[in-house]
ZAMARGU-4260 file (C-alpha; in steps of 0.2 Angstrom, whole numbers, plus 5000, padded with zeros to 4 digits):
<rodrens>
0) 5057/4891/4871 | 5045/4876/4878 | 5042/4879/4896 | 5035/4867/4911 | 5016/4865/4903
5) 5024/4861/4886 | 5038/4848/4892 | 5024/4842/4904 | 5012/4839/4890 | 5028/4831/4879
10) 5030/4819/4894 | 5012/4815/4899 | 5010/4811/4878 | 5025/4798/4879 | 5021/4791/4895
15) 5010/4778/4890 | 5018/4775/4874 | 5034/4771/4880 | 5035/4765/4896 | 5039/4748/4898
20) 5046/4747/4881 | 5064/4740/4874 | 5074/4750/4863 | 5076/4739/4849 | 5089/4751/4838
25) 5096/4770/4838 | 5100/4782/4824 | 5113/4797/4826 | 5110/4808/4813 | 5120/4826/4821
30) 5130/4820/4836 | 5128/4840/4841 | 5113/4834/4849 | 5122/4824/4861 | 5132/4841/4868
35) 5126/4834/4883 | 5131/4815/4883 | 5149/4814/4889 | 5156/4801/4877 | 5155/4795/4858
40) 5138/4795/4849 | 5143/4773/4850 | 5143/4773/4869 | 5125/4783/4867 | 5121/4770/4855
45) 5127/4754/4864 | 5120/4759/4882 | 5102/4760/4875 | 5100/4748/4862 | 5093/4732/4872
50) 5088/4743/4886 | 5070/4744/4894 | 5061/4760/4896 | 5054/4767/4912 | 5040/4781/4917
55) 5046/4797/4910 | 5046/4812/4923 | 5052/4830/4923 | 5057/4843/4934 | 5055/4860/4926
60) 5060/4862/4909 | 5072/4843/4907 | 5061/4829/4904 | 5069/4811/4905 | 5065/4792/4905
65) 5073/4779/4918 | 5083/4766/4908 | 5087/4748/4913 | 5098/4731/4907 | 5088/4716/4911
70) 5088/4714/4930 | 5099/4728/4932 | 5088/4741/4941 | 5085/4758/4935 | 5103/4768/4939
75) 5103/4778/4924 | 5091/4790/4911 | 5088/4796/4894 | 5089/4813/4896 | 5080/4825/4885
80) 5080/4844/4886 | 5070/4853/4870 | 5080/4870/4870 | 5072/4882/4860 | 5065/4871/4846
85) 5067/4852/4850 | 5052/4844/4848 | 5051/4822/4855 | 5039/4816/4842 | 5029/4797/4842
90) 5029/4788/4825 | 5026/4771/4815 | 5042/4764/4813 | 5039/4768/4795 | 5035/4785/4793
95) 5046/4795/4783 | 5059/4805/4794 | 5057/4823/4797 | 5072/4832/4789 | 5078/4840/4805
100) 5076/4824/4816 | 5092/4822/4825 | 5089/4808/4834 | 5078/4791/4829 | 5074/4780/4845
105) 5065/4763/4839 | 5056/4753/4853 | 5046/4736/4854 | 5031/4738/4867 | 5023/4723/4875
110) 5006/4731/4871 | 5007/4745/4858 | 5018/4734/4847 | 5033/4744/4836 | 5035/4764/4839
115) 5048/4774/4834 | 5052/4791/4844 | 5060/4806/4834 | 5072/4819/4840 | 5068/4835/4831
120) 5074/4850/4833 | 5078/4866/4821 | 5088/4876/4830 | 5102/4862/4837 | 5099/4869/4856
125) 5092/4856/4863 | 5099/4838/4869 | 5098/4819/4871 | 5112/4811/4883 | 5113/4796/4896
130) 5116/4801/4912 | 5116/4793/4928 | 5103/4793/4941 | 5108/4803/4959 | 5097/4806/4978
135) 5091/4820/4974 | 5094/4827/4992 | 5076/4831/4997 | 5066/4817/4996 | 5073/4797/5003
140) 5073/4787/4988 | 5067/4802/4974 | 5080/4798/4960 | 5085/4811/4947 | 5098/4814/4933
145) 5114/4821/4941 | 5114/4835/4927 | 5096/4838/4933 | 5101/4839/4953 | 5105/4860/4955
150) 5088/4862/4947 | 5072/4865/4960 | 5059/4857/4962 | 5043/4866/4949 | 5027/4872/4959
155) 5017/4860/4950 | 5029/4845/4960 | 5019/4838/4973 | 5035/4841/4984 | 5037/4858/4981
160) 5043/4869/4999 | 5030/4884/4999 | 5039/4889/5014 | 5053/4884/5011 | 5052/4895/4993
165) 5046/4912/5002 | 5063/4910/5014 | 5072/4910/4998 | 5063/4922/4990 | 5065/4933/5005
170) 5084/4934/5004 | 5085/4936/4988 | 5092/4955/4982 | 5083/4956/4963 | 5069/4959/4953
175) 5057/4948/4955 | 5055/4940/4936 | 5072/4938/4938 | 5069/4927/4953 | 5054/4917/4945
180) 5067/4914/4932 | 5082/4907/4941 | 5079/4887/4938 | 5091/4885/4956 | 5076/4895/4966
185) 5061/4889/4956 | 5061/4878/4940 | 5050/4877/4925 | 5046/4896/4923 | 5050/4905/4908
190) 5049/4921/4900 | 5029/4920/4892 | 5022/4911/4912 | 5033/4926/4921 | 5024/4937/4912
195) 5009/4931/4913 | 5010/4928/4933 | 5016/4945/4937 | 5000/4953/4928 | 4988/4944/4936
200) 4997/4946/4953 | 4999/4964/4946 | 5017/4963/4952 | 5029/4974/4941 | 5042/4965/4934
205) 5056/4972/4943 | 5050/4972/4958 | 5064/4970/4971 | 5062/4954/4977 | 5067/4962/4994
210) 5051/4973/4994 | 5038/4960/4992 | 5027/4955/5006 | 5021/4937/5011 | 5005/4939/5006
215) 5011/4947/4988 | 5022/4933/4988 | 5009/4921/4991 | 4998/4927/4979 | 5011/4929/4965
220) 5013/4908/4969 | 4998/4907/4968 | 4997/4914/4950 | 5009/4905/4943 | 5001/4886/4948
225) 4985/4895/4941 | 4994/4901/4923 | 5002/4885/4924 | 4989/4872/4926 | 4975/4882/4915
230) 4993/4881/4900 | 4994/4861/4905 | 4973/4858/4901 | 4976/4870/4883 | 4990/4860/4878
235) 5005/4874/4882 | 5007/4888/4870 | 5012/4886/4850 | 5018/4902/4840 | 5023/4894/4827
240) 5028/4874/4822 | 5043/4876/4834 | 5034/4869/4849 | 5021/4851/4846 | 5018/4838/4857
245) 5023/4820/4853 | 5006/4818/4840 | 5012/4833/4832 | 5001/4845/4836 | 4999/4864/4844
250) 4993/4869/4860 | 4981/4881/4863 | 4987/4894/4877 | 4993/4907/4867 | 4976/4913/4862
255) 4973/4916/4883 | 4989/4927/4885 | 4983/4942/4892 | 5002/4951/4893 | 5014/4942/4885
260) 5017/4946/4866 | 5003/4958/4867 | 5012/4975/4866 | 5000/4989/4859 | 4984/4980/4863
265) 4973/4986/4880 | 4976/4977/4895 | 4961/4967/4898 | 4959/4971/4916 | 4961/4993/4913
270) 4960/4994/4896 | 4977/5004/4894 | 4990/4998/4883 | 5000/4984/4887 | 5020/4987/4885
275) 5035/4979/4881 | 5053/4983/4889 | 5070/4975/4884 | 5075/4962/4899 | 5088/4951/4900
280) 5091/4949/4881 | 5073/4946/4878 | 5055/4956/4882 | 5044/4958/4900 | 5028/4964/4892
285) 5017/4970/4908 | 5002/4986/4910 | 5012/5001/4917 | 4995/5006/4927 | 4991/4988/4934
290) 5008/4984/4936 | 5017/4999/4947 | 5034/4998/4957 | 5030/4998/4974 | 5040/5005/4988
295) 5043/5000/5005 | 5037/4981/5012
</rodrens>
């Protein structure tokens, strides 16, 4: 499932392409990608087409683009969430159509000329929808999709509370993947950046939260910006053709993965094997040696 480094790399591609363009017509191909639009696949139609683009942002893992109507000021988005296979890809407005695009968006850009942006996505999990703009509580004036409002701020925003984070943390009664994962305490973290935080902080996975000291805590932070901007600059991570950035192509990341995925292979830091268990309907793959339950706080 694309996490914050790939939907960071998705928005970063369309920024320049996009912003400031008009959406000069839209194609509904499965209206199950608008699971998240609450009206008609016509209302999702009608409220773009004529519309002007803003700058894209993201907070975690939802991605979306500021919409306007003529003098009418930004007060609603195109939302965008990838799910577990949605890719937003840029084309020439005559480029043959991927079979499992979803959704077509064709825009006019002052600059860049005719583009056409493509909603991919194999697996139907992911989303398109209009949604309206809300204070997003924290920040005077900082804007964001109401169906984006319960989610926290990511530890790449320049607004993120360290403190404020480590309070939460504090009081928190769980393990502490499960923590990293829960998008209400700390957004854009997923099951491959977990991972790979907890084993450079050589925290275990189920760590109770409750157990961790400060500094631990700090330093676990301070792994996850680290796994996060080194997955940003190699692209984010590409298994398989399930994940590409708005070009098309694969990111880089998954050949600097030093736990996750790599069951049965020596830990590069001790040399003994790397393990995976069963957590939460998926894997936590992590160095039983390194990575030890502590007790006490």
């Amino acid at each position: 499932m694309p996490e914050l480094p790939e939907v960071e790399v998705v928005r970063a591609g369309l920024e320049p392409a996009i912003t400031g363009s008009t959406v000069t017509g839209v194609r509904v191909f499965d209206e199950r990608s608008l699971r998240r639009h609450d009206a008609p696949a016509e209302d999702f139609i009608d409220r773009l087409v004529g519309s002007t683009f803003g700058e894209p942002r993201r907070r975690g893992k939802f991605l979306w683009v500021p919409v306007s109507t003529g003098s009418t000021r930004e007060d609603e988005a195109l939302v965008i969430h990838l799910g577990m296979s949605g890719q937003v890809l840029l084309r020439e407005p005559d480029a043959p159509l991927d079979r499992l695009t979803r959704i077509s968006i064709d825009v006019a850009h002052p600059e860049h000329g005719s583009l056409r942006i493509d909603f991919v996505d194999q697996r139907i999990f992911g989303s398109m929808a209009i949604d309206a703009l809300v204070e997003s509580g924290d920040v005077p004036g900082d804007l964001v999709p109401s169906q984006v409002a319960h989610i926290a701020r990511d530890p790449m925003d320049a607004h993120f509370d360290d403190a404020r984070f480590f309070e939460k943390l504090a009081r928190r009664n769980t393990g502490i993947k499960r923590a990293l994962l829960d998008q209400t305490l700390i957004s854009g973290i997923g099951n491959i950046y977990a991972d790979e935080a907890l084993w450079a902080a050589r925290i275990h996975y189920d760590q109770p939260t409750p157990t961790l000291s400060r500094p631990r805590a700090k330093t676990l932070l301070a792994e996850v910006r680290l796994v996060l901007g080194k997955a940003l600059a190699e692209g984010g991570t590409s298994f398989d053709a399930q994940y590409l950035n708005v070009n098309g192509e694969s990111g880089y990341f998954s050949h600097s993965l030093n736990a996750y995925g790599q069951q049965g292979l020596p830990c590069p830091r001790c040399g003994r094997m790397i393990v995976r268990e069963q957590f939460m309907n998926r894997g936590s793959h992590f160095c039983p040696w390194c990575q030890r339950v502590r007790t006490g706080r």
